[in-house]
C-alpha positions as CSV (number, residue, x, y, z in Angstrom):
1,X,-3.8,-14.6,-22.0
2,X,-7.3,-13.3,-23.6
3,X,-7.5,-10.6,-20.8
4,X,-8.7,-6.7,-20.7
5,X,-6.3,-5.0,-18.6
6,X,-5.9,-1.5,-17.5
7,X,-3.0,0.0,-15.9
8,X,-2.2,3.3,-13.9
9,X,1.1,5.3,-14.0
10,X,1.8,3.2,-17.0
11,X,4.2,6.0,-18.7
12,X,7.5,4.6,-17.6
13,X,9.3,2.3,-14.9
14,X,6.7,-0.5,-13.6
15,X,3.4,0.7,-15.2
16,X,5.5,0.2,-18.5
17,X,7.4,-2.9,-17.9
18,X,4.1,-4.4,-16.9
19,X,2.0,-3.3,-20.0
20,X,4.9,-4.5,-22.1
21,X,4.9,-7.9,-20.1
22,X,1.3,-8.5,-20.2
23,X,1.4,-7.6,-23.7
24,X,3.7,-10.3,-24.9
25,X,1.6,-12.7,-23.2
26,X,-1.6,-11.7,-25.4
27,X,-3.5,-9.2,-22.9
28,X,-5.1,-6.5,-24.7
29,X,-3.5,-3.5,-22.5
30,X,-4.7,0.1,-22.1
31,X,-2.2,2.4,-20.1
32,X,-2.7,6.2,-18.7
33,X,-0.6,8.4,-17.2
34,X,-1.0,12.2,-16.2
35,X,2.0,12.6,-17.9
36,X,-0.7,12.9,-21.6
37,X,2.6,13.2,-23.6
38,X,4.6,10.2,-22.2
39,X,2.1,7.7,-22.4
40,X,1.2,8.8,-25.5
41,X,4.9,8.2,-26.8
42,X,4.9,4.5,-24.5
43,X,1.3,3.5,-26.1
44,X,3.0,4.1,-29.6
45,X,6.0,2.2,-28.2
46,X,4.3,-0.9,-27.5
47,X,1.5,-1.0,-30.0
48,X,-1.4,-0.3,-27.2
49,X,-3.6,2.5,-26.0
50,X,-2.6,5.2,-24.2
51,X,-5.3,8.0,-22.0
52,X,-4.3,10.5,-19.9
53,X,-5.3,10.0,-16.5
54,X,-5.2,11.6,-13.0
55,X,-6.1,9.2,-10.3
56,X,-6.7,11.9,-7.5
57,X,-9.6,13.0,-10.0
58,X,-12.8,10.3,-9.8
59,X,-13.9,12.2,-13.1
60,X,-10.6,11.6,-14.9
61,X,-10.5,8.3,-13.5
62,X,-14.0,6.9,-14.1
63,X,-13.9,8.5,-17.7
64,X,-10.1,6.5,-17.6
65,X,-11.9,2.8,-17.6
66,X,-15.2,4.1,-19.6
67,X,-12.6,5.0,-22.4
68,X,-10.3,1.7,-21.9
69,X,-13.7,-0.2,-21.9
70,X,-14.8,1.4,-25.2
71,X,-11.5,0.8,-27.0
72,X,-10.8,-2.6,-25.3
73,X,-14.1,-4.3,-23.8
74,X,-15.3,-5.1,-20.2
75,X,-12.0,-5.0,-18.6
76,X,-10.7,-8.6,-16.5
77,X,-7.7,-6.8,-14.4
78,X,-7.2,-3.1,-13.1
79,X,-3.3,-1.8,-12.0
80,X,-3.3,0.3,-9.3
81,X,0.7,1.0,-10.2
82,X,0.6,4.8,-9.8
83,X,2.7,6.7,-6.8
84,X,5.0,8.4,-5.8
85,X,8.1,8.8,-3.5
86,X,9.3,11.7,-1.6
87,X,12.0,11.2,0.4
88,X,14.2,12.5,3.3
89,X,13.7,13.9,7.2
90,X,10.1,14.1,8.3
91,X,11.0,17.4,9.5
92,X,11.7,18.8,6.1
93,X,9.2,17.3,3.8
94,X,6.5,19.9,3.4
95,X,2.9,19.4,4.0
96,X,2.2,20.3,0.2
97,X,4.6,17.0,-0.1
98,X,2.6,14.8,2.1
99,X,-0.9,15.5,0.9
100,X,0.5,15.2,-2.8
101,X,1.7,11.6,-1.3
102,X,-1.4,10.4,0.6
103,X,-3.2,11.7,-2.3
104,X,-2.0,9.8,-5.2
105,X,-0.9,7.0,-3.3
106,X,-4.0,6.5,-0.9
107,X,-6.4,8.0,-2.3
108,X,-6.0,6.7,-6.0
109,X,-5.7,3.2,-5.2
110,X,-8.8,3.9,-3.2
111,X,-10.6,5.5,-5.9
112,X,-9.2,3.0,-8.6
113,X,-10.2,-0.1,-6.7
114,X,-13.9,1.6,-6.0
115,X,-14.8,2.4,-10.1
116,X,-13.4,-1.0,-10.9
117,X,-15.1,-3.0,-8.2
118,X,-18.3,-1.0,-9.5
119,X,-18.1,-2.5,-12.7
120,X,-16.6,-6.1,-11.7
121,X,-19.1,-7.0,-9.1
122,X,-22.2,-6.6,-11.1
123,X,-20.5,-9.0,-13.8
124,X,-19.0,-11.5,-11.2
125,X,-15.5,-11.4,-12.5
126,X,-12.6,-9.3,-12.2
127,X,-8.9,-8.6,-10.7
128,X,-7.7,-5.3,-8.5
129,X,-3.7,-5.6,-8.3
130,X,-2.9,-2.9,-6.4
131,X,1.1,-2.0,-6.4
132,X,1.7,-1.8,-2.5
133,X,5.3,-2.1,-1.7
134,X,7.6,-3.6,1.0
135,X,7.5,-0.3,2.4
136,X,4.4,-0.7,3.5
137,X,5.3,-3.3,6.2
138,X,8.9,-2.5,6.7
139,X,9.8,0.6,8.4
140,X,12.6,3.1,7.5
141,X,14.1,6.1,8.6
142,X,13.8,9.2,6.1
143,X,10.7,7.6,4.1
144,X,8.0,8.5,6.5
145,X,5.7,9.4,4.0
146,X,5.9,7.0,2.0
147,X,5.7,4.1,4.6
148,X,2.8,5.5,5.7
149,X,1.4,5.3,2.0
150,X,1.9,2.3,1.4
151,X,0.8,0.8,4.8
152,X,-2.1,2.1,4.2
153,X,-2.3,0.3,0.1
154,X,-1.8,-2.8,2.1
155,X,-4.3,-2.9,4.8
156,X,-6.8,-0.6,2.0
157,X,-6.4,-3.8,-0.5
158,X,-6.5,-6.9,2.6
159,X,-9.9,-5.3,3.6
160,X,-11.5,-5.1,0.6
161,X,-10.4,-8.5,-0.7
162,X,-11.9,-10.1,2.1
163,X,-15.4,-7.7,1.7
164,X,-15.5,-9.2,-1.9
165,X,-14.4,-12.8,-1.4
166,X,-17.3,-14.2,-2.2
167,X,-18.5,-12.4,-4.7
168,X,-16.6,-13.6,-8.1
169,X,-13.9,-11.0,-7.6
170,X,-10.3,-10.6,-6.5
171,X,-8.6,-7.9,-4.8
172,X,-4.4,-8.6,-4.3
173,X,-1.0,-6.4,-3.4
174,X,2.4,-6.5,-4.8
175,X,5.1,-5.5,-2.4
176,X,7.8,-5.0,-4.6
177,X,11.4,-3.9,-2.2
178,X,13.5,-1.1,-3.7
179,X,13.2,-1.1,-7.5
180,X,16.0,0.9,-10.4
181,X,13.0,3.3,-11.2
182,X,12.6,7.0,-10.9
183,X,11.5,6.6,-7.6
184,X,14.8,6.0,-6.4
185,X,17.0,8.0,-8.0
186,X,19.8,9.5,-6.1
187,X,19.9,6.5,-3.7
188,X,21.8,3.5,-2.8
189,X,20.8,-0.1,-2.7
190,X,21.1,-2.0,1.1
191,X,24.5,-3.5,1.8
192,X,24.4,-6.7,0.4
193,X,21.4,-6.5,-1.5
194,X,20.2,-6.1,-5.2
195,X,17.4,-3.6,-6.2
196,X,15.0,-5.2,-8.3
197,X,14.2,-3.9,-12.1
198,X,10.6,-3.0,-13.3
199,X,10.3,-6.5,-15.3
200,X,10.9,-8.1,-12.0
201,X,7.9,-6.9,-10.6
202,X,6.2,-7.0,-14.1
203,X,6.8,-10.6,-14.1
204,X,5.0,-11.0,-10.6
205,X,2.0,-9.1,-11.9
206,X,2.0,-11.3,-15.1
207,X,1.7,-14.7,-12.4
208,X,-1.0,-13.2,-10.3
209,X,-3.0,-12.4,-13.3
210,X,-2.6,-16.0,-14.3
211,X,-2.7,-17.3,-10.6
212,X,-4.6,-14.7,-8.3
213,X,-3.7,-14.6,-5.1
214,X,-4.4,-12.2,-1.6
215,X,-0.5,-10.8,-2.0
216,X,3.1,-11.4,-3.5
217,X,6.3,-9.9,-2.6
218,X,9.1,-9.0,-4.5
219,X,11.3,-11.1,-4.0
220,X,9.5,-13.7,-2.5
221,X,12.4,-14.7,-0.5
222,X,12.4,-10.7,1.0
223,X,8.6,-10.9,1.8
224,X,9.6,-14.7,3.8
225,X,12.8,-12.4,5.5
226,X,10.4,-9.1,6.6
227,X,7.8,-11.4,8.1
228,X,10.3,-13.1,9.8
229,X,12.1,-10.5,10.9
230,X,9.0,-8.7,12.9
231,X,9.1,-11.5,15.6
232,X,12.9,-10.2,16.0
233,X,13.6,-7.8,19.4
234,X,13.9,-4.3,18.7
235,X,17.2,-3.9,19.2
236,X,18.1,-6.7,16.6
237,X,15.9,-5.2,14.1
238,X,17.8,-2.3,14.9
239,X,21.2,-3.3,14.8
240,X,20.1,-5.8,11.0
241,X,19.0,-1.8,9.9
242,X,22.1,-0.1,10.6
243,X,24.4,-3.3,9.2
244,X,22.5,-3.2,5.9
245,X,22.7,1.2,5.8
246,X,18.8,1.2,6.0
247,X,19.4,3.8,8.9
248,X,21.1,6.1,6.5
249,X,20.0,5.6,2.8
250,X,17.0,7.9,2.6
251,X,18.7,10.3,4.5
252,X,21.8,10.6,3.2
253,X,21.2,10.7,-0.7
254,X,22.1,12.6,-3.5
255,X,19.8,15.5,-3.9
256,X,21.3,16.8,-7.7
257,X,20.1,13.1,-9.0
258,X,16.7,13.3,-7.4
259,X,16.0,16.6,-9.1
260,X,14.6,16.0,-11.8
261,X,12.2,13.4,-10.3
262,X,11.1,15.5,-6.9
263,X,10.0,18.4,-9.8
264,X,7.3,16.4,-12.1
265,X,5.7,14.7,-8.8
266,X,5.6,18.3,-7.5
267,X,4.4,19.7,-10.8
């Protein structure tokens, strides 16, 4: 795979797995983070370069792909992979909480696709992957914020791919389900279910790069169950929620476990 690729919140969990992924397959990776001293330590890691990068900033970010470009060349593929995740009662999260939300997880995937179509179009090639997630059409109780996020990745990145379609360039969305990241620390899978790793969404990345496509879920078989699931009354819907603990799971958490986490995305 003889492709330049650069990757947002690339420090640790997904961003990492799918710079490490990519890597293996021959991609020429560059990774930033705004955590300067992790990705530093994760570019060392896997033999790649690493920038600091804050993607609510369009200086940091556009200086981001000139520097990738200059140690790399004309990059093929941008990540969009950096977010975050509060969780909890609406009532409670703060408003310093949801603008910190809708700003890195709106806003930079807005920004990031923007600088990297400006480049792409011009040459008539490229790839925006923007990391979207389940959550962004399935709905649940105490993760307001971040369905609203991620809603908003998804019909962000279904727009623009069909503004560009013509035009040499493709614009897709992952929609991984509940992945064994930081993000969800502290919580518990649905009954029944397995949470994905970071490689499993890595490895769906790595396919899309080889096979572009409008969007992928992760699992597949999840996206195929969601969809189907929409044309379900509401009281079914309700009643699959409760059976599974989706009524309770980002409510009723363990706040100690989530510490650590809910300080760096406030910091």
């Amino acid at each position: 795979m003889s492709k330049v690729v650069a990757i947002t919140g690339a420090a640790r969990g997904i961003g990492l797995a799918t710079a490490r992924a990519l890597k293996a397959r021959g991609a020429t990776v560059v990774i930033g983070d705004i955590d300067e001293t992790a990705v530093k330590e994760a570019a060392e890691s896997l033999g790649v370069t690493g920038l600091a990068l804050d993607v609510t900033s369009r200086e940091s970010f556009a200086a981001f792909l000139d520097k990738a470009e200059e140690a790399a060349g004309p990059l093929d593929v941008v990540v969009n992979n950096a977010g975050i995740m509060p969780i909890g009662p609406v009532t409670d999260e703060s408003d310093a909480d949801a603008r910190r939300c809708i700003d890195i997880n709106v806003h930079g995937v807005m920004l990031g696709t923007k600088l990297a179509l400006d480049r792409m179009l011009p040459r008539g090639r490229g790839h925006v992957i923007n990391i979207a997630s389940l959550a962004g059409v399935m709905f649940t109780p105490g993760l307001a914020l971040y369905n609203a996020s991620k809603a908003a990745v998804v019909g962000f990145t279904e727009a623009t791919r069909l503004e560009v379609l013509d035009r040499g360039v493709h614009v897709s969305a992952v929609l991984p389900t509940f992945t064994n990241t930081e993000l969800t620390a502290g919580t518990r899978s649905p009954k029944g279910q397995k949470n994905c790793e970071p490689e499993d969404i890595a490895a769906a990345v790595v396919e899309l790069v080889g096979r572009p496509r409008p969007q992928v879920a992760v699992p597949k078989k999840l996206g195929t169950q969601v969809r189907l699931g929409a044309l379900l009354p509401e009281r079914v819907r309700q009643a699959t929620s409760r059976r599974l603990g989706l009524d309770k799971i980002f409510l009723d958490y363990d706040e100690e476990a989530r510490k650590t986490y809910n300080e760096r995305i406030r910091s």
